[in-house]
C-alpha positions in Angstrom: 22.2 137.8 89.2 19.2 139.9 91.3 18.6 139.1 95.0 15.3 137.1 95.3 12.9 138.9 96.5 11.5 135.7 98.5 15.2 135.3 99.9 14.9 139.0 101.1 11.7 138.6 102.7 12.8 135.6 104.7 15.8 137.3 105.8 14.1 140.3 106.7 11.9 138.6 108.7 14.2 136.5 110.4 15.8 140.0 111.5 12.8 141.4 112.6 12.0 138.7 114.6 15.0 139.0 116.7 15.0 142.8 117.1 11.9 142.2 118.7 13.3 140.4 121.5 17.6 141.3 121.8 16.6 145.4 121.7 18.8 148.5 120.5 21.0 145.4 119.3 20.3 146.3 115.4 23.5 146.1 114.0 25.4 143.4 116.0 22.0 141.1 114.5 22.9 142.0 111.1 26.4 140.9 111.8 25.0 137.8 113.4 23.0 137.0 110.1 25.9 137.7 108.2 28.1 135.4 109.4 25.0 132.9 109.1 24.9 133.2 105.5 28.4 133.5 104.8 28.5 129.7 106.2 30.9 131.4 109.0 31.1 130.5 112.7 31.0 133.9 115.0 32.6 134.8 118.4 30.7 137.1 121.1 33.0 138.2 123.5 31.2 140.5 126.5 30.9 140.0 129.9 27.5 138.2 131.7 23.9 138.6 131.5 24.8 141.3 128.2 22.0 138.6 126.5 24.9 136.8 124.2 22.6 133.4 124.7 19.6 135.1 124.2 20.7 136.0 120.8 22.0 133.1 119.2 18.6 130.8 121.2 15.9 133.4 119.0 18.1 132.9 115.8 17.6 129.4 116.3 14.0 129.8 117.1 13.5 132.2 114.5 14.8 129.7 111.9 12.9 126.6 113.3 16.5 124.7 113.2 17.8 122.0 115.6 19.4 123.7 118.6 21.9 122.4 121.2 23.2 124.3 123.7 26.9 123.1 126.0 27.6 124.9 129.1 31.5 125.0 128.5 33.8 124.6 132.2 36.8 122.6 133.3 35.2 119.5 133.1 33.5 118.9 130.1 35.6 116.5 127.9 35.9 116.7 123.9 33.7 113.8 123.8 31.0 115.5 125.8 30.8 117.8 122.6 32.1 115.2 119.8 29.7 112.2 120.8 31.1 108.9 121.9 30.8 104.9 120.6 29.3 103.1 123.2 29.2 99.0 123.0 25.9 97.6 122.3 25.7 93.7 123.9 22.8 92.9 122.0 24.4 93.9 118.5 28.0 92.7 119.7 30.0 96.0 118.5 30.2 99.5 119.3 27.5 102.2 118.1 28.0 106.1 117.7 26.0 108.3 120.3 26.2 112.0 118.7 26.8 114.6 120.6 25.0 118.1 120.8 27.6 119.2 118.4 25.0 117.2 115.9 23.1 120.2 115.4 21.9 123.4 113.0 23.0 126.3 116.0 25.7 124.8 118.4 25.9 127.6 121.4 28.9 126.8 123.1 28.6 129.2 126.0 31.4 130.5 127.9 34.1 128.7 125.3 36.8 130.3 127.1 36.2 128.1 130.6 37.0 124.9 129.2 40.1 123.2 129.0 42.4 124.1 125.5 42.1 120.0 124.8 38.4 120.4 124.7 38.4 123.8 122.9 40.7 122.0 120.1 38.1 119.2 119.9 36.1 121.7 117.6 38.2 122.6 115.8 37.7 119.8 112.5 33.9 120.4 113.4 34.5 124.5 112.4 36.8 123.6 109.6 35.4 120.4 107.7 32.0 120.6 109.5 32.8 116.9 110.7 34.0 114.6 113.8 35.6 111.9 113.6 35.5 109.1 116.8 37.1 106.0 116.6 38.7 106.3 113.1 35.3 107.2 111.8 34.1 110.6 110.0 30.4 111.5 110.4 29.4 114.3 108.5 27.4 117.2 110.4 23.7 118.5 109.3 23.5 121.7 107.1 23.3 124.2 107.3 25.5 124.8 110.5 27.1 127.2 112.9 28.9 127.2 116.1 28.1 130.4 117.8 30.7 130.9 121.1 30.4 134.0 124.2 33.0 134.3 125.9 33.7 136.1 129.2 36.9 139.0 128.9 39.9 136.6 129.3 40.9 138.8 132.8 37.7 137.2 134.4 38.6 134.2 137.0 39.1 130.4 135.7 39.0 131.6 131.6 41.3 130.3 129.2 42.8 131.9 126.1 41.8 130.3 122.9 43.8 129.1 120.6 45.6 131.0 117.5 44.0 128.4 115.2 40.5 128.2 117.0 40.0 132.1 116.7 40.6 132.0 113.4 38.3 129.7 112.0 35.9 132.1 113.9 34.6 133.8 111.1 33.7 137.3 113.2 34.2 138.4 116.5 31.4 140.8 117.7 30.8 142.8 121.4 27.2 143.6 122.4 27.8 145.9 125.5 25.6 147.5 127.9 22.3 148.8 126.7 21.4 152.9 127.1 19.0 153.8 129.5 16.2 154.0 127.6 16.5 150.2 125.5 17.3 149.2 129.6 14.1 150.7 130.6 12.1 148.5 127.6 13.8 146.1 128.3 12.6 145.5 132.0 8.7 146.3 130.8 9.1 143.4 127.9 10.3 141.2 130.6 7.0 141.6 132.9 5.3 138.9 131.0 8.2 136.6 130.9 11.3 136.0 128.4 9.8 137.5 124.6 12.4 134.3 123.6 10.1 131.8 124.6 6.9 133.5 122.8 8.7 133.8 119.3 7.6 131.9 116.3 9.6 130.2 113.3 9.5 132.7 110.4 11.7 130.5 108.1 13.4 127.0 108.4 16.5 125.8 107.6 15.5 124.8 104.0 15.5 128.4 102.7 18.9 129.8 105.0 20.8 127.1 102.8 19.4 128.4 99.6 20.3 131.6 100.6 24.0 130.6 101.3 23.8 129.3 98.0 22.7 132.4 96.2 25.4 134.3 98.5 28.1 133.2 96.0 26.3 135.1 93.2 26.9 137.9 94.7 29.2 140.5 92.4 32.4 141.8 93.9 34.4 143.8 91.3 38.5 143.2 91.0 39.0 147.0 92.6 36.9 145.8 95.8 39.0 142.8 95.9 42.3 144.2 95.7 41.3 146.5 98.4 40.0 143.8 100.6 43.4 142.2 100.0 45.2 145.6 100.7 44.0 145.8 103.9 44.8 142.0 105.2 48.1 142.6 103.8 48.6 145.5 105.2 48.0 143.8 109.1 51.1 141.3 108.1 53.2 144.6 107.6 52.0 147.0 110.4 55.0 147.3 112.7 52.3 146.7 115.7 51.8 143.2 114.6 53.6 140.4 115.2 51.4 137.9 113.2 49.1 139.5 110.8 45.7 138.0 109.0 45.7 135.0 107.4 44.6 134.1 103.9 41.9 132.3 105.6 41.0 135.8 107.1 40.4 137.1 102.9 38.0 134.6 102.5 36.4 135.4 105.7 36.3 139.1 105.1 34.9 138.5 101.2 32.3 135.9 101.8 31.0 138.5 104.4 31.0 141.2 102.2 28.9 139.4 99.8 26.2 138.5 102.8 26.2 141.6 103.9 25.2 143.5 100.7 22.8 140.7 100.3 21.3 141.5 103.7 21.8 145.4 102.4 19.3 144.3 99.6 21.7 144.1 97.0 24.0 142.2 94.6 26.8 143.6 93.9 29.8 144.6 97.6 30.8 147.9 97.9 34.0 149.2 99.3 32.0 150.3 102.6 30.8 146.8 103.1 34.7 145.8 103.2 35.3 148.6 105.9 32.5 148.0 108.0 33.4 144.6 108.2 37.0 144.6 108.4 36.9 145.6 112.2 35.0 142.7 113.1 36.6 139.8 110.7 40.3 140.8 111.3 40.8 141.7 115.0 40.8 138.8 116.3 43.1 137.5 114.2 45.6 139.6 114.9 48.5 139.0 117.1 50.2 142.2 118.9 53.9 142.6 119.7 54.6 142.6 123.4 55.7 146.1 123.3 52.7 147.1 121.4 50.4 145.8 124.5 52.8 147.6 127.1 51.7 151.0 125.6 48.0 150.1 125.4 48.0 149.6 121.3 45.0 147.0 120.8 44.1 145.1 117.4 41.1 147.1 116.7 42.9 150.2 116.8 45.2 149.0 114.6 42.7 147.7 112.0 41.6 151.2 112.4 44.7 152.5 111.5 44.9 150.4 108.7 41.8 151.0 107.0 42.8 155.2 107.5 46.1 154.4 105.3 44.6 152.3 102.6 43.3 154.3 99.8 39.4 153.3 98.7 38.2 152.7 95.1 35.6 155.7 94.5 34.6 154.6 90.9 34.0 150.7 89.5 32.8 149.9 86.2 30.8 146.9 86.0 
C-alpha cells in the first residue's frame, strides 16, 4: 500500500514546525515523531534546561491536541495523575474528577523525582491506555502519549524507575548540549521571546490517528523480521546481560521501524531502519550484570556490540 501523500505532508509539516523552534535537534524530532505514530510512549533522559519540555509542549502545539503537563516530585500522589471520585451532596453519590492524565500529550516532567507508588500508578495508563479509580475503568482519548524527562539518576532526590515502567517506554532518547553555533541561534531566536509560544497548529489530532492507522500497512519483509528478532535475542544471550529484551521490546522495535520508513517517505522497512533504531528501543531495557557495571560496560555499548555481530540481510525479494 503507498504512503499518502496528504499523510506525508502533514507529517512533514508537523516536523518542520518543531525544527523551527527545538534547533540542531533534527534527528532526536524524528525519533519523537516516530514513537508518536508507532502509538509508543518515549523517555528523554538529559539533564536541565537541554529544552526536553520545550519539545514535547511544540509537538503538542504543532498538532493542536489537548495538553497537560505534571510537575513530577515527592509529593504528588497517583491520584494527582489518575483523577479522583469526589462525593457530590446534591446528586447523593460520588462523581469522577479526571486527572491531567485525561489528555492527547501527557508530559510528565522529571518522572524520576516522584515516589515508585506514583510512578507505578501509570503504569495500566501506558499499557491499556486506561485508569481505573474506585473499581471503575475509564477509557483515555486517542490518540495518546505519555512523554517522560528525566534527570541522570546520580542527580539529588531521583528515583530509579521501575523494570516494568521502562519498558512500556517505547524509546529512550538523549538531546545533549547544543554546538556553539545552534547555541548562538538559539539565544538570537530567544530575543523576541519563547518561538513555542508563536507556533501554530499545522495538523490536529484527527489526521495523527489516521496515520497510526496506515502505519500498520507498512511492509516489513520475513528477512527484516528475523533480523529484528536476531538482535533482541541476541541481548538475552550476551554474557553482559543479566536480563535481556523483552518480547514486548520486538514489537516496540517493529512498530518503529514501520513509522520510521513512513516518516522516511516510504512503505516498505529496511534493515537500516532496524539498526538505527535498535540503540534507542533496546537500551533501556536492558539490565547489566554487576560485574559488567564495575568495568564501565553500559547497555548502549552492548547493543552496539550486538548489532556488529549480527549479520544484515543485503538482498529481499518482495
Amino acid at each position: 500500500m503507498p504512503v499518502s501523500s496528504e499523510s506525508l505532508q502533514t507529517i512533514t509539516a508537523v516536523k518542520t514546525n518543531l525544527e523551527s523552534c527545538i534547533l540542531g535537534k533534527a534527528f532526536e524530532i524524528q525519533l519523537l515523531l516516530t514513537a508518536l505514530l508507532a502509538e509508543g510512549h518515549i523517555l528523554i533522559e538529559d539533564v536541565p534546561g537541554t529544552g526536553k519540555t520545550q519539545m514535547i509542549k511544540a509537538l503538542a502545539k504543532s498538532m493542536n491536541g489537548d495538553y497537560r503537563r505534571v510537575q513530577c516530585n515527592p509529593d504528588i500522589l497517583p491520584s494527582d495523575i489518575t483523577g479522583v471520585s469526589v462525593f457530590h451532596p446534591r446528586e447523593e453519590r460520588f462523581l469522577f474528577r479526571p486527572g491531567p492524565v485525561m489528555t492527547n500529550i501527557l508530559l510528565a516532567d522529571e518522572i524520576n523525582r516522584a515516589t515508585t507508588k506514583t510512578q507505578s500508578a501509570l503504569l495500566e495508563v501506558m499499557e491499556e491506555r486506561s485508569v481505573t479509580v474506585d473499581g471503575e475503568t475509564h477509557e483515555l482519548p486517542k490518540p495518546f502519549m505519555l512523554c517522560a524527562t528525566q534527570n541522570p539518576i546520580d542527580f539529588e532526590g531521583t528515583y530509579m524507575l521501575p523494570e516494568a515502567q521502562l519498558d512500556r517506554f517505547m524509546m529512550k532518547i538523549c538531546l545533549g548540549y547544543p554546538d556553539a553555533a545552534t547555541e548562538k541561534n538559539l539565544l538570537q531566536q530567544h530575543k523576541l521571546g519563547q518561538p513555542v509560544d508563536q507556533l501554530q497548529p499545522v495538523a490536529h489530532m484527527d489526521q495523527i490517528a489516521k496515520m497510526q492507522k496506515e502505519i500498520r500497512n507498512v511492509f516489513i519483509d520475513d528477512a527484516v523480521t528475523d533480523y529484528l528478532l536476531k538482535i533482541v535475542r541476541k541481548t538475552r544471550q550476551h554474557p553482559a546481560v543479566l536480563l535481556g529484551a523483552s518480547p514486548r521490546a520486538s514489537l516496540s522495535l517493529m512498530m518503529a521501524s514501520k513509522a520510521y520508513a513512513f516518516i522516511q517517505q516510504r512503505d516498505y522497512v529496511l534493515p537500516d531502519d532496524v539498526k538505527i533504531l535498535s540503540p534507542y528501543v533496546l537500551s533501556h531495557r536492558i539490565i547489566l550484570r554487576p560485574e559488567s557495571r564495575l568495568d564501565n560496560v553500559t547497555t548502549e555499548s552492548v547493543v552496539k556490540n550486538i548489532l556488529q555481530q549480527v549479520h544484515v540481510p543485503v538482498a529481499l525479494e518482495r
